[in-house]
C-alpha positions as CSV (number, residue, x, y, z in Angstrom):
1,X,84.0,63.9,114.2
2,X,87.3,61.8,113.5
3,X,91.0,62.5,112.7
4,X,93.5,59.7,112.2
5,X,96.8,59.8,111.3
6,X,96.3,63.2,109.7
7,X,99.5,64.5,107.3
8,X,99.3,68.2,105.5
9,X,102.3,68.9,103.3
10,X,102.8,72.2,101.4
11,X,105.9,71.9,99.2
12,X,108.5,70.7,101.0
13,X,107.2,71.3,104.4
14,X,104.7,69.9,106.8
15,X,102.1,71.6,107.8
16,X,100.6,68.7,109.9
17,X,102.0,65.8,110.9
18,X,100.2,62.3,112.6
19,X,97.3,64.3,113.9
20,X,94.7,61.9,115.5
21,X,91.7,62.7,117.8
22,X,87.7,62.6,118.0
23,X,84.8,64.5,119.1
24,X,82.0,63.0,120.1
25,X,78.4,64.5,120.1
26,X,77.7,66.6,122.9
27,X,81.4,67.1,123.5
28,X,83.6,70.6,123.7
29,X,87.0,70.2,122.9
30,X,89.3,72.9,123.2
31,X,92.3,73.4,120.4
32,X,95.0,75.6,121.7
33,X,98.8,76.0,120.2
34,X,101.0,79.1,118.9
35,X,100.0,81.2,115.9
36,X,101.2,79.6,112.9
37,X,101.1,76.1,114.8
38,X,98.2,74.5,112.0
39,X,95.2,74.9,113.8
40,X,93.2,76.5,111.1
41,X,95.0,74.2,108.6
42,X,93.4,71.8,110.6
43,X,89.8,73.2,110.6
44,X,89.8,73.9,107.3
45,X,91.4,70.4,105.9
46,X,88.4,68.8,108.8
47,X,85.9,70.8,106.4
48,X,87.1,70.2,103.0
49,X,88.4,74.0,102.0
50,X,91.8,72.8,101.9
51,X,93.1,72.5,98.6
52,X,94.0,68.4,98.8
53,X,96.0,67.9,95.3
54,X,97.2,64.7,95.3
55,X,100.0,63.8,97.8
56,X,99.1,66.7,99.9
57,X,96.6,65.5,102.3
58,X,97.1,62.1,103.9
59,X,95.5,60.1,106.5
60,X,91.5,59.8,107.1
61,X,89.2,63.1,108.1
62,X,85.3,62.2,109.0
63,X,83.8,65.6,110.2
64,X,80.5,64.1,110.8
65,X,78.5,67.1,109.2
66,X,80.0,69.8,110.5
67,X,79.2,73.8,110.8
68,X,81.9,76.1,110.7
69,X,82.4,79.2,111.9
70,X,85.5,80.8,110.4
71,X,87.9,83.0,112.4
72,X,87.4,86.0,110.3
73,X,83.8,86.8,110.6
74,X,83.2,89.9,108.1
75,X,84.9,88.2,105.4
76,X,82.9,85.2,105.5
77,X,79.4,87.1,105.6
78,X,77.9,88.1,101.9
79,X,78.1,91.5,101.2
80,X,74.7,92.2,99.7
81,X,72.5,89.7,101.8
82,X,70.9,91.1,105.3
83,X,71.8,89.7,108.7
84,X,68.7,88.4,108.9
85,X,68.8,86.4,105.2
86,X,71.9,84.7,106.6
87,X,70.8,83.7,110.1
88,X,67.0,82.5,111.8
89,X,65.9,84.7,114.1
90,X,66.4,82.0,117.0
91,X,70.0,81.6,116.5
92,X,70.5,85.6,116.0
93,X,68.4,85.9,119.7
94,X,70.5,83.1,120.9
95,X,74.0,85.4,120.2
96,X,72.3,88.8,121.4
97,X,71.2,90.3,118.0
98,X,67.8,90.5,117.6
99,X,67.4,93.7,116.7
100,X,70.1,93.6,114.0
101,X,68.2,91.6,111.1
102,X,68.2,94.6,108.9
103,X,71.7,95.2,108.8
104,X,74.3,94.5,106.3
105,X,77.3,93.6,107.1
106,X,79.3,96.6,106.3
107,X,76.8,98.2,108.8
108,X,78.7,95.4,111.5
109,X,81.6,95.9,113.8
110,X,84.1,93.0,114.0
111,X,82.6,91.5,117.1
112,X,78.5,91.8,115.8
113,X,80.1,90.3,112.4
114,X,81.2,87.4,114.3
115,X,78.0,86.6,116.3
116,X,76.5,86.9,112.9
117,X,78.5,84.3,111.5
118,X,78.1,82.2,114.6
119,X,74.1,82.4,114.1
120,X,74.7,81.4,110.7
121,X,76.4,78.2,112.0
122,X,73.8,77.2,114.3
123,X,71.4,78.1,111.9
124,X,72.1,75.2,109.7
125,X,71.1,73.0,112.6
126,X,74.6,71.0,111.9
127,X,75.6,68.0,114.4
128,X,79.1,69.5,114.8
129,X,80.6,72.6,115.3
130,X,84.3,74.1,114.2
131,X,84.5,77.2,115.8
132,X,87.8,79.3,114.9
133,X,88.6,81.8,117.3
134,X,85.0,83.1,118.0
135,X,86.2,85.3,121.1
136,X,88.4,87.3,118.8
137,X,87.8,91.0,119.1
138,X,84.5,91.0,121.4
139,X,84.7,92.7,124.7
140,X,85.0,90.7,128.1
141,X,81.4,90.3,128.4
142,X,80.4,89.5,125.3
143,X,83.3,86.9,125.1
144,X,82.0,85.6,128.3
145,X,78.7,85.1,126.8
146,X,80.1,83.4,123.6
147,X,82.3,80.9,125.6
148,X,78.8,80.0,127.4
149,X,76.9,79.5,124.8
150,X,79.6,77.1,123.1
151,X,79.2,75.1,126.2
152,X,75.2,75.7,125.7
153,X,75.2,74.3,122.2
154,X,77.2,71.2,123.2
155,X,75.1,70.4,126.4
156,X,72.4,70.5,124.0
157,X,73.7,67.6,121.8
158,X,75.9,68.9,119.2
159,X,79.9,68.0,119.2
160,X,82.5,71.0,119.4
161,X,85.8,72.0,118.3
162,X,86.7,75.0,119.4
163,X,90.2,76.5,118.4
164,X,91.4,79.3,120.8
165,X,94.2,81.3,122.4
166,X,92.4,81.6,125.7
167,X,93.9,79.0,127.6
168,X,92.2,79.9,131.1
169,X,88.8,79.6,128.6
170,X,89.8,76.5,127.9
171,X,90.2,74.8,130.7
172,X,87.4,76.3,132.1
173,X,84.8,75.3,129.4
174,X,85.8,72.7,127.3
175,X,85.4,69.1,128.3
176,X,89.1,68.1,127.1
177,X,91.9,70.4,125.8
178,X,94.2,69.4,122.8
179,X,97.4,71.4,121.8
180,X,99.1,72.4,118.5
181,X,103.1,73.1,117.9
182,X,104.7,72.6,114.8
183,X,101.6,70.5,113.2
184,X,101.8,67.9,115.9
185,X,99.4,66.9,118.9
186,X,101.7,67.8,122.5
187,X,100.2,67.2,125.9
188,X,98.7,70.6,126.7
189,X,100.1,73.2,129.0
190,X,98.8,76.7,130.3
191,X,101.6,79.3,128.8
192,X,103.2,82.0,130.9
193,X,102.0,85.6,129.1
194,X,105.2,88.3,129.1
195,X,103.8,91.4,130.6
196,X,103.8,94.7,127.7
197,X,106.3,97.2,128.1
198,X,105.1,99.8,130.5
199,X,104.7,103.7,128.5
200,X,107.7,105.4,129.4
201,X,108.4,109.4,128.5
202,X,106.3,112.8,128.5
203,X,103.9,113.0,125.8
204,X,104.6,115.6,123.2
205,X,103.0,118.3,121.0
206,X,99.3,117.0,119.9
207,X,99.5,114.6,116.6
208,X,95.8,114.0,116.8
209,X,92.8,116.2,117.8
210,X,89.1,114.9,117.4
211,X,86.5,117.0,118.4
212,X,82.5,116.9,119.0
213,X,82.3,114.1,116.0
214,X,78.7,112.5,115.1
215,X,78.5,110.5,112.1
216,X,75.6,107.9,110.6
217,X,75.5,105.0,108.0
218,X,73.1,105.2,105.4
219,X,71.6,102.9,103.1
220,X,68.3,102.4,101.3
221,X,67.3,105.7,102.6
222,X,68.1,104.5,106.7
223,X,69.9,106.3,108.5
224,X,72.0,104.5,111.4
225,X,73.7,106.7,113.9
226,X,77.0,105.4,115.2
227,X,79.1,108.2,116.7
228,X,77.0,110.9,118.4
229,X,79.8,112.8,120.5
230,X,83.1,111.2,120.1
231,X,86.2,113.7,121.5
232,X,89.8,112.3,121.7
233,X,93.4,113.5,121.4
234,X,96.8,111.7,120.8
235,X,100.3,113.4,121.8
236,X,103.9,112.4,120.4
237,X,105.7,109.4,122.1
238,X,102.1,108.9,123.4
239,X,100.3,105.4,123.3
240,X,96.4,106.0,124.1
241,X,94.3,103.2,124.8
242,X,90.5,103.1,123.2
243,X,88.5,100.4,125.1
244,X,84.7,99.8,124.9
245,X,81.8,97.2,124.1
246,X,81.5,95.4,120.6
247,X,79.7,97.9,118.7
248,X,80.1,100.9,120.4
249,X,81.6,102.8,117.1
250,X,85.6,101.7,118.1
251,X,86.3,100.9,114.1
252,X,84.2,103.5,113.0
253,X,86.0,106.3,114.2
254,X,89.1,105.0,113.5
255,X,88.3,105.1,109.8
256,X,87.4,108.7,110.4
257,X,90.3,109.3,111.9
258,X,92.7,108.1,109.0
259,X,90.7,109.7,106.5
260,X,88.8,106.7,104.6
261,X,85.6,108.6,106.0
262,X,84.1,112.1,107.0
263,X,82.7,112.6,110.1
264,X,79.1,114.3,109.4
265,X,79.5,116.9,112.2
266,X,82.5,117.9,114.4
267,X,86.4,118.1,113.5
268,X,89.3,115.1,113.1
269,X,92.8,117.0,112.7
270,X,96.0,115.2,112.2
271,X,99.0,117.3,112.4
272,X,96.7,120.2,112.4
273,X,94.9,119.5,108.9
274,X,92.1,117.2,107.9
275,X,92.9,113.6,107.4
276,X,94.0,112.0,104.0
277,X,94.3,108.3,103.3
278,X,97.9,107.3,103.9
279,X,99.7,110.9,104.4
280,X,101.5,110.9,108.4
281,X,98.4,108.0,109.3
282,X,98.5,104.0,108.9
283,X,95.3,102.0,110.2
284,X,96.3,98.6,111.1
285,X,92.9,97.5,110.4
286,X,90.9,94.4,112.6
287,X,91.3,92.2,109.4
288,X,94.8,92.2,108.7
289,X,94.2,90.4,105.5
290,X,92.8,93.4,103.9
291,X,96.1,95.2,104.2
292,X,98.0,92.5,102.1
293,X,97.8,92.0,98.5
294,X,96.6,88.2,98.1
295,X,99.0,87.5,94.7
296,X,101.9,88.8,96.3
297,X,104.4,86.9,98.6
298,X,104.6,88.7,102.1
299,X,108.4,89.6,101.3
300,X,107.7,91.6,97.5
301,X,105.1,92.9,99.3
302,X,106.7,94.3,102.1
303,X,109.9,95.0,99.7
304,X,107.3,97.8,97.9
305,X,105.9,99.3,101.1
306,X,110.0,100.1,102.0
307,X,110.5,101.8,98.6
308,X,106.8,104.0,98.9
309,X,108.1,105.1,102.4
310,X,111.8,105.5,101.7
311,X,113.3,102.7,103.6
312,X,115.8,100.4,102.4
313,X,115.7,97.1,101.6
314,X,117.2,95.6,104.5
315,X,114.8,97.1,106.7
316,X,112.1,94.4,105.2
317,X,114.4,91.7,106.9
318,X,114.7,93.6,110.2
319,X,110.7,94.1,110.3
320,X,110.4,90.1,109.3
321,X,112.7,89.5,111.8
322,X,110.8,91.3,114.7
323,X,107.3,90.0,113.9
324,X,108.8,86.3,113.7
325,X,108.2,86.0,110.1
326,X,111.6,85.4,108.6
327,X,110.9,81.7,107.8
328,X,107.5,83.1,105.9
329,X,109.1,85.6,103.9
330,X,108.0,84.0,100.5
331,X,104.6,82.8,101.9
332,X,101.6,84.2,100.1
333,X,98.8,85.5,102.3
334,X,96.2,82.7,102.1
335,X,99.0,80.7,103.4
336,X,99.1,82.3,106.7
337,X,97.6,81.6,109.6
338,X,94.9,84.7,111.5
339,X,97.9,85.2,113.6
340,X,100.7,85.4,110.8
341,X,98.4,87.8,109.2
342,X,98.1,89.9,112.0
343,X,101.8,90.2,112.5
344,X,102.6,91.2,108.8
345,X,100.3,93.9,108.9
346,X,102.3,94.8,112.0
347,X,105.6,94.3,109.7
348,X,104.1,96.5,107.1
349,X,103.1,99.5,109.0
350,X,106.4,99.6,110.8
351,X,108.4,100.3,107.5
352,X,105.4,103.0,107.3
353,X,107.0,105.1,110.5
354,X,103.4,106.9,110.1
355,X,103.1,110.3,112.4
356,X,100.3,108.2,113.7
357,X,99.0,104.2,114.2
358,X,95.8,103.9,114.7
359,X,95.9,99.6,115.5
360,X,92.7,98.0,115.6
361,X,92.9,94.7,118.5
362,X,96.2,94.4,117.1
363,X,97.0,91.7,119.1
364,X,93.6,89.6,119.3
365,X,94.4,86.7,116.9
366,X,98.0,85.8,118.9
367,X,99.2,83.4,121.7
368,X,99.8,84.6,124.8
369,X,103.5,84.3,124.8
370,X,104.1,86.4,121.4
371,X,101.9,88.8,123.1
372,X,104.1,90.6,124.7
373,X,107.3,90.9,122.3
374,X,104.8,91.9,119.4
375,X,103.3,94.6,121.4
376,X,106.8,95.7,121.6
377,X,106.9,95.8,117.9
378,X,103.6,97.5,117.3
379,X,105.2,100.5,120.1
380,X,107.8,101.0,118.3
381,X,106.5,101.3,115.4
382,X,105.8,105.1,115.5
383,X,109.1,106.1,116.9
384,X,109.3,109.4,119.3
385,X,108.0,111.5,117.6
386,X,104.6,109.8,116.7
387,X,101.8,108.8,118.5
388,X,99.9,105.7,119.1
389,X,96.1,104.7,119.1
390,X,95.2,101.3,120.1
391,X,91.7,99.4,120.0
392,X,91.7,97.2,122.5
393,X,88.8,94.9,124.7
394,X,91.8,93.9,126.8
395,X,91.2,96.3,130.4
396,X,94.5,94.7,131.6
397,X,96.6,95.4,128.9
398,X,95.8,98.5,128.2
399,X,96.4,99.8,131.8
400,X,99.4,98.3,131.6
401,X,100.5,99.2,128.6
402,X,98.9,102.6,127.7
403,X,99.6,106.3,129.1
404,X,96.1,107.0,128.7
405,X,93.0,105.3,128.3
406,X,89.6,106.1,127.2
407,X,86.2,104.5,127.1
408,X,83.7,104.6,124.3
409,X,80.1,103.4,124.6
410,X,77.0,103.8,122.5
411,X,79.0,106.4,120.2
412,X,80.2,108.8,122.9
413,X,83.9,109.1,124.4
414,X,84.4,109.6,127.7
């Protein structure tokens, strides 16, 4: 795999500039850099999905036959084939999900989606590897596991390139690390991570109050159980921490708990009544690109949300503003990067001022120093007087930064 002298222009900006390097079979190469730095203008340029109209792309891309493995998992996965029609059964053993083969992939949570996409990778049997973000939304252990078997699949012969906002991964794993800012190649450096505000306040009167819920996928006359017990409850001016393995039933409930399901057995009360889609709730969803309308620039998009929830235009520039998005405002969303994505959903729901934000990893696709003025963002995003839900597989955020947290596993909350 070789870059030289790589050049990506979009209008009159660059998105890359001079970008040179190699990756030699049997080698893992770390990509680090801030969100919105070009790294997955990179991959995807390296791959050929880039559109390359002429005068666009510049300079000379060999990939070498490469396998990619996208940074949004679910999206990439075909809705009506099985896990097992997309992936060998080797490479689904190799990421842990051998008993998965006859799910689909609405049947997957965020983190199974991506080892499913990862087995499709390897299951092409492809000399290289571009791996975007596979760590994204998986628990510690399981992103333990998948940072070990990158270095697995490259001790075995094939060449990596693995983009990433885990530094300390990095350096760990990969064989060399390269760094992103501003489309250019810099020397690489470990950042410092801002620590997120601390709660602060007495909790108020109960927003949220979920009770003895089970609930159970069906399809083609299969029934898969996902919640079996699952209790919870969210105060005003209270930020409540939801932790727990990939799979455990974290992004299932919190579809229940907005109102775009119905629990099969038990109760799910907001302000006291059942749910409905978009009334006092606002699910910032794991794949923020779902929440944006794709023909719409981010700031007529954003401009609509203010007038459906009563807020005036200039608080579309203040929420721009506080996400680091001003300089994006007329970006469409397949122009942004996982982590711009992210932080316009977080844009979005704070012109919602929703009784309660139920966030979904919220923060899993950005750099470590944004992480801690965005979380500042996403907290105030409810105001006082309404309450906060966070999905998280980071333990030492969320102690940090939660008054409460609770543990989910195998359906149950405890």
């Amino acid at each position: 795999m070789r870059v030289e002298g790589l050049a990506v222009r979009a209008g009159d900006g660059a998105l890359l500039t001079d970008v040179s390097f190699q990756v030699e079979p049997g080698e893992l190469v770390a990509l680090t850099g801030p969100s919105g730095s070009g790294k997955t203008v990179l991959a995807r340029t390296l791959l050929g999905v880039l559109d390359a109209s002429p005068g666009r792309v510049a300079g000379s891309v060999d990939p070498g036959g490469a396998a990619w493995l996208p940074q949004d998992g679910l999206r990439s996965l075909d809705p009506l084939l099985r896990v097992r029609e997309v992936a060998d059964r080797e490479s689904l053993a190799a990421v842990g999900l051998s008993e998965a083969g006859d799910l689909y992939p609405h049947q997957l949570s965020g983190g199974m989606a991506k080892r499913v996409a990862l087995a499709r990778a390897l299951s092409t049997r492809r000399p290289f590897l571009v791996a975007d973000e596979p760590e994204a939304a998986v628990d510690a252990d399981l992103r333990e596991r998948l940072h070990q078997h990158l270095r697995t699949v490259a001790d075995a012969g094939v060449g990596v390139l693995w983009i990433t906002h885990d530094t300390a991964a990095a350096r760990a794993r990969a064989d060399r690390c390269l760094a992103l800012r501003d489309g250019r190649l810099v020397p690489f450096e470990p950042p410092d991570e801002p620590g997120p505000p601390a709660p602060t306040g007495s909790p108020g009167d109960v927003v949220l109050a979920v009770d003895a819920v089970r609930f159970a996928y069906r399809a083609w006359r299969k029934t898969s159980p996902v919640l079996h017990h699952a209790a919870l409850t969210v105060r005003a001016g209270e930020r409540v921490a939801l932790l727990g393995p990939s799979g455990s039933g974290k992004s299932t409930l919190a579809q229940l708990i907005v109102g775009l399901r119905r629990p099969d057995a038990g109760t799910v009360l907001l302000r006291g009544e059942p749910p409905v889609p978009g009334r006092h709730s606002q699910l910032l969803t794991q794949d923020p690109r779902a929440m944006l309308v794709e023909d719409l620039p981010l700031d007529a998009l954003l401009h609509r949300s203010a007038r459906l929830h009563g807020r005036p235009p200039a608080a579309v520039a203040e929420a721009l503003e506080a996400v680091g998005l001003s300089h994006r405002a007329g970006a469409r969303p397949h122009e942004l990067s996982g982590g711009e994505l992210r932080r316009a959903g977080i844009a979005r729901v704070r012109l919602a001022r929703p009784s309660l934000l139920v966030a979904d990893e919220p923060l899993a696709a950005l750099d470590a120093p944004l992480r801690g003025a965005i979380a500042r963002v996403l907290f105030d995003a409810v105001g006082p007087e309404g309450g906060l839900l966070f999905i998280t597989h980071d333990m030492a955020f969320a102690e940090r930064a939660a008054h409460r947290t609770i543990r989910m596993d195998a359906g149950r909350t405890a």
